[in-house]
N, CA, C and O atoms as a GROMACS GRO file, in nm:
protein
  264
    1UNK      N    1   9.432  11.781  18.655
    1UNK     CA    2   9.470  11.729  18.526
    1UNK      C    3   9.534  11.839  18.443
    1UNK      O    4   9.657  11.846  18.439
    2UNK      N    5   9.454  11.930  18.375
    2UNK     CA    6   9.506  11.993  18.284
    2UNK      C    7   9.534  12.180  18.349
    2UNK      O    8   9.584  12.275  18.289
    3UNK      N    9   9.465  12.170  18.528
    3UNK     CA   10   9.467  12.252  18.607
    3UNK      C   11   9.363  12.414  18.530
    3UNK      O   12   9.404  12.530  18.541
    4UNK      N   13   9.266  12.385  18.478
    4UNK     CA   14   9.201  12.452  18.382
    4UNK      C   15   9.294  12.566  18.268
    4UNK      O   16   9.276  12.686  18.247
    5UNK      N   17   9.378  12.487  18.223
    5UNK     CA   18   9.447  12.551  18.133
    5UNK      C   19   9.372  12.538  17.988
    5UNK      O   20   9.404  12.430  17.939
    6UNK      N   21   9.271  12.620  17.893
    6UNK     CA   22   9.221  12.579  17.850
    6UNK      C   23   9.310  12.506  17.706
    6UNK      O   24   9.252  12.413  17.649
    7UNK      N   25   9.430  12.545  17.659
    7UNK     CA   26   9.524  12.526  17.568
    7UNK      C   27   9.530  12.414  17.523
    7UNK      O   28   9.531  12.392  17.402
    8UNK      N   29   9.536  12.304  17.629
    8UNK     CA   30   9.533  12.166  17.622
    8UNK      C   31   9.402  12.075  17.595
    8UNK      O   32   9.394  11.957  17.628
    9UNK      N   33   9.289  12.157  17.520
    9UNK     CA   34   9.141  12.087  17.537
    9UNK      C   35   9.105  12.108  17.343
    9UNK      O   36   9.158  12.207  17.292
   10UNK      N   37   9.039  12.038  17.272
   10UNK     CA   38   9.002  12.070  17.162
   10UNK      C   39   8.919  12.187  17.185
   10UNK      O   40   8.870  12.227  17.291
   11UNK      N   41   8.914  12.222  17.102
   11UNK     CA   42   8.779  12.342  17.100
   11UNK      C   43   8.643  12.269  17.062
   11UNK      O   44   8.666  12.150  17.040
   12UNK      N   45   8.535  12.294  17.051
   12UNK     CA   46   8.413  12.222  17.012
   12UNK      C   47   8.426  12.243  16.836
   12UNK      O   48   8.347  12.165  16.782
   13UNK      N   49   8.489  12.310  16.754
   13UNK     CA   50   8.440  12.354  16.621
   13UNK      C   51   8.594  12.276  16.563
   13UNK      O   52   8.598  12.246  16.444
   14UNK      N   53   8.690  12.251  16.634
   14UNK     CA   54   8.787  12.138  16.584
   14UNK      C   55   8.759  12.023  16.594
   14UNK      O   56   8.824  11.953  16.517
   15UNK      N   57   8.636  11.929  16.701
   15UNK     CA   58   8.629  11.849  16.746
   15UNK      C   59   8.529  11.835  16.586
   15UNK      O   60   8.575  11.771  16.492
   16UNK      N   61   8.397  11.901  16.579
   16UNK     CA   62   8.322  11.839  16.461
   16UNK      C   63   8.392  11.867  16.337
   16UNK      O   64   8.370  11.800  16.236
   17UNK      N   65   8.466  11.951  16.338
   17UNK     CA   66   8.540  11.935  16.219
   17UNK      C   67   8.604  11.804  16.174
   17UNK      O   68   8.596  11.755  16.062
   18UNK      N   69   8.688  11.742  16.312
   18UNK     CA   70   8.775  11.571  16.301
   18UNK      C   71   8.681  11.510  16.272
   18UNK      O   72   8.683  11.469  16.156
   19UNK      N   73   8.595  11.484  16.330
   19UNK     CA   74   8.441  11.407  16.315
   19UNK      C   75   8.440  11.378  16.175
   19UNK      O   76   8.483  11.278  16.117
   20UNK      N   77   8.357  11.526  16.108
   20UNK     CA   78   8.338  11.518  15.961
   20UNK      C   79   8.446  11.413  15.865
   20UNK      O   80   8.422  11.316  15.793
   21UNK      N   81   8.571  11.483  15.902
   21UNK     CA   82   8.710  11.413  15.831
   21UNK      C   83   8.631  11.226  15.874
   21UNK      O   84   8.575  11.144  15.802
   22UNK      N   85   8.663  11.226  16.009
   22UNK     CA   86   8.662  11.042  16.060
   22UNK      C   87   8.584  10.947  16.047
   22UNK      O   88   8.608  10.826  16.050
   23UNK      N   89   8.444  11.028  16.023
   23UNK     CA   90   8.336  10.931  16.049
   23UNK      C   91   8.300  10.888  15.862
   23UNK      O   92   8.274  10.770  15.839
   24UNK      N   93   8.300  10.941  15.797
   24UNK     CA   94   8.318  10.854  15.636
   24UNK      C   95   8.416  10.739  15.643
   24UNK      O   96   8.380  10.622  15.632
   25UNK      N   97   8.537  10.777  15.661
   25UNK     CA   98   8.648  10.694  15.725
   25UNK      C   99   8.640  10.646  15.740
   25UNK      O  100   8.670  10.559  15.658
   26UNK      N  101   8.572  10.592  15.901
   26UNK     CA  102   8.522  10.452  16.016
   26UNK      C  103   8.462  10.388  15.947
   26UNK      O  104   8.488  10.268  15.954
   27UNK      N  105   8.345  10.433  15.839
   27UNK     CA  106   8.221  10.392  15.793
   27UNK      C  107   8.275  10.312  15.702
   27UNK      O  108   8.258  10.191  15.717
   28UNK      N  109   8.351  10.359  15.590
   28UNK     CA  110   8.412  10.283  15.477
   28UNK      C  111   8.499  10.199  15.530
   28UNK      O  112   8.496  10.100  15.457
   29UNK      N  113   8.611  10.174  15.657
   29UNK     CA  114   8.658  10.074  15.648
   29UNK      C  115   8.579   9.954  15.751
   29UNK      O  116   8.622   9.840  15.737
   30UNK      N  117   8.490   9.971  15.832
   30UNK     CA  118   8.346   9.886  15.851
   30UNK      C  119   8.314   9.828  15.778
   30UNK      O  120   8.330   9.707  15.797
   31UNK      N  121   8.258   9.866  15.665
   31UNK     CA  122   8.226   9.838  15.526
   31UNK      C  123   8.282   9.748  15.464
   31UNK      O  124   8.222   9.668  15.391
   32UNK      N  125   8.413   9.749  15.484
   32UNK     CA  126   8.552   9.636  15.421
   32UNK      C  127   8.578   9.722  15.320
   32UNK      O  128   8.608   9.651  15.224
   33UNK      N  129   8.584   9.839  15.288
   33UNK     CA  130   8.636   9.924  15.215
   33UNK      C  131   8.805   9.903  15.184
   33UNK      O  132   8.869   9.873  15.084
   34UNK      N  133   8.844   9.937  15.345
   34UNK     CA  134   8.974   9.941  15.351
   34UNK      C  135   9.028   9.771  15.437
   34UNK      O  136   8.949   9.733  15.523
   35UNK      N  137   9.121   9.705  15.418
   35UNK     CA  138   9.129   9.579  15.490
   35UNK      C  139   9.274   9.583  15.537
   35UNK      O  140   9.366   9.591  15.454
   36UNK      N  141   9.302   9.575  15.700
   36UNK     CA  142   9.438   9.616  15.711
   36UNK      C  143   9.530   9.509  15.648
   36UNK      O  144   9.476   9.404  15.616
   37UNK      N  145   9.654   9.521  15.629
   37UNK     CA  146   9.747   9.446  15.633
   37UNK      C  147   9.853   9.414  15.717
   37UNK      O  148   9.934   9.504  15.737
   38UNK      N  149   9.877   9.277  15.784
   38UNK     CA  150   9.942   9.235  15.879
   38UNK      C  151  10.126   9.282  15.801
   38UNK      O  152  10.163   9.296  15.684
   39UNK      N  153  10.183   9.290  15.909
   39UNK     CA  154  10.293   9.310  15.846
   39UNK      C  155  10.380   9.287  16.030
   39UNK      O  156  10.330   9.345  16.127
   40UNK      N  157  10.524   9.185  16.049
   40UNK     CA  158  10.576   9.165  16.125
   40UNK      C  159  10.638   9.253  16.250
   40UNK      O  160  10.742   9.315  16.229
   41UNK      N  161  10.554   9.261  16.421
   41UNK     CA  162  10.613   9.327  16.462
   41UNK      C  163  10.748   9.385  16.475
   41UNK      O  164  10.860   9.341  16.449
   42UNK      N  165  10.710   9.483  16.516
   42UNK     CA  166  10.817   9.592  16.491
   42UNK      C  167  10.902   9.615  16.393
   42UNK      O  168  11.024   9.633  16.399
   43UNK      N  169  10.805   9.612  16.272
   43UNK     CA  170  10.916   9.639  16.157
   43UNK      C  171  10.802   9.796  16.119
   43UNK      O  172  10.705   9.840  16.182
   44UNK      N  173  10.857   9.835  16.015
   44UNK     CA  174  10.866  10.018  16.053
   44UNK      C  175  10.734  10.018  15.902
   44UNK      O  176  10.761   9.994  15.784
   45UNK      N  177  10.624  10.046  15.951
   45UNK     CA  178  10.549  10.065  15.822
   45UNK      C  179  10.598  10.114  15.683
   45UNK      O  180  10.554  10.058  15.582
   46UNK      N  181  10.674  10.200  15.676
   46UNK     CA  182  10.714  10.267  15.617
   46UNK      C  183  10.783  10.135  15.466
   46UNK      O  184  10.765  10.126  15.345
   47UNK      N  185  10.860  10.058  15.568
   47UNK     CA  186  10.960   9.969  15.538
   47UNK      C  187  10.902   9.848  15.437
   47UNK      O  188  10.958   9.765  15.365
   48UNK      N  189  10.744   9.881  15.472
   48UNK     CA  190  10.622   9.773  15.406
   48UNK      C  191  10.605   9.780  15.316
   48UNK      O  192  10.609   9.894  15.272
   49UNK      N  193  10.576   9.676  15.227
   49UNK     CA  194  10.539   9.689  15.076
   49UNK      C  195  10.449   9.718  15.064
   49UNK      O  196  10.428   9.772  14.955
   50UNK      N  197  10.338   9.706  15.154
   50UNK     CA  198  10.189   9.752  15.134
   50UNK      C  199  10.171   9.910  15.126
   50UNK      O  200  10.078   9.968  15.069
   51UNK      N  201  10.289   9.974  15.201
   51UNK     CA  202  10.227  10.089  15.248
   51UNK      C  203  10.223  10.194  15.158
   51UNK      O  204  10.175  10.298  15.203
   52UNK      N  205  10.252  10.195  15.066
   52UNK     CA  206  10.214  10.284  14.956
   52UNK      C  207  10.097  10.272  14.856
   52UNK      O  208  10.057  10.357  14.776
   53UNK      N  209  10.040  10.122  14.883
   53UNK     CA  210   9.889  10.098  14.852
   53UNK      C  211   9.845  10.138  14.929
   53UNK      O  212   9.763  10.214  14.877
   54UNK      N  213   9.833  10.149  15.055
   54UNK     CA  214   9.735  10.178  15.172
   54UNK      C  215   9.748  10.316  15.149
   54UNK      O  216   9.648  10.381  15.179
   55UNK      N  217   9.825  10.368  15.112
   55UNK     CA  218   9.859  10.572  15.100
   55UNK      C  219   9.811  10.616  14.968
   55UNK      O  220   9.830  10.720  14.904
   56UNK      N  221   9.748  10.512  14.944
   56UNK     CA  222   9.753  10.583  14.784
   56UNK      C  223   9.596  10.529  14.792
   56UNK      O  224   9.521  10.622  14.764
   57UNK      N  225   9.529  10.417  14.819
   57UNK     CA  226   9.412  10.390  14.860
   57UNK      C  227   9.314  10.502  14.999
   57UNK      O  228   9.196  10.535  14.990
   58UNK      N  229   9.382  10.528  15.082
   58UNK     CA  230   9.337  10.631  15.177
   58UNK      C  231   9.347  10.768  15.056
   58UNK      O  232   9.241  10.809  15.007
   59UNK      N  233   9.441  10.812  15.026
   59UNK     CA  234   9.425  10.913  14.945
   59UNK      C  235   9.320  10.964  14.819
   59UNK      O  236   9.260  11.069  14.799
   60UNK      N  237   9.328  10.863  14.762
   60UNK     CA  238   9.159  10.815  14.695
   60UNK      C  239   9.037  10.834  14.757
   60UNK      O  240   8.955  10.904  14.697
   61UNK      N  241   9.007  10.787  14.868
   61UNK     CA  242   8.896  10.806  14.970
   61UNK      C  243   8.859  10.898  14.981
   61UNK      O  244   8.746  10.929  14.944
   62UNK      N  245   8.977  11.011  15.062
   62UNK     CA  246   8.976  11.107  15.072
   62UNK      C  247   8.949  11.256  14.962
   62UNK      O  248   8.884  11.359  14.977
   63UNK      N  249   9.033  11.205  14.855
   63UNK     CA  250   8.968  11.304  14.740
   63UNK      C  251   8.832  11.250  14.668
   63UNK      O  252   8.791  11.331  14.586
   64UNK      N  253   8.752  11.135  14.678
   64UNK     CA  254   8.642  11.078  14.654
   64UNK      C  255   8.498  11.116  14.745
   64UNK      O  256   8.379  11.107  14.716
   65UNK      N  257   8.583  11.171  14.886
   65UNK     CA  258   8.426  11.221  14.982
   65UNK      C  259   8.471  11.359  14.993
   65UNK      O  260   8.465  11.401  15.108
   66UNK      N  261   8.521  11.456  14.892
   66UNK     CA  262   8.507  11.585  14.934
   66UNK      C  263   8.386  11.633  14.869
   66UNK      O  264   8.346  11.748  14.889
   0.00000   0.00000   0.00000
């Protein structure tokens, strides 16, 4: 696979670090915190009207669990 190159592997102290970041995250949108919004394949999120609520709602979150 990665032929023990270790370069290509998280380290253990990046891995709980993502954790910390993800698992409030998971938890709150479980919760119904966050509720996705459908929006028509293959059109470009970006392109969405939602998506600057959803960026601005995640961003909130995020400065709310530091």
């Amino acid at each position: 696979m990665g032929g023990g190159d270790q370069q290509h592997f998280v380290r253990r102290d990046e891995l709980v670090a993502a954790w910390k970041i993800f698992t409030p995250l998971l938890k709150y949108i479980d919760a119904g915190g966050l509720k996705p919004e459908m929006y028509p394949y293959g059109r470009a999120l970006r392109g969405f009207p939602g998506y600057l609520k959803w960026r601005s709602t995640l961003r909130k979150f995020a400065l709310s669990s530091k």
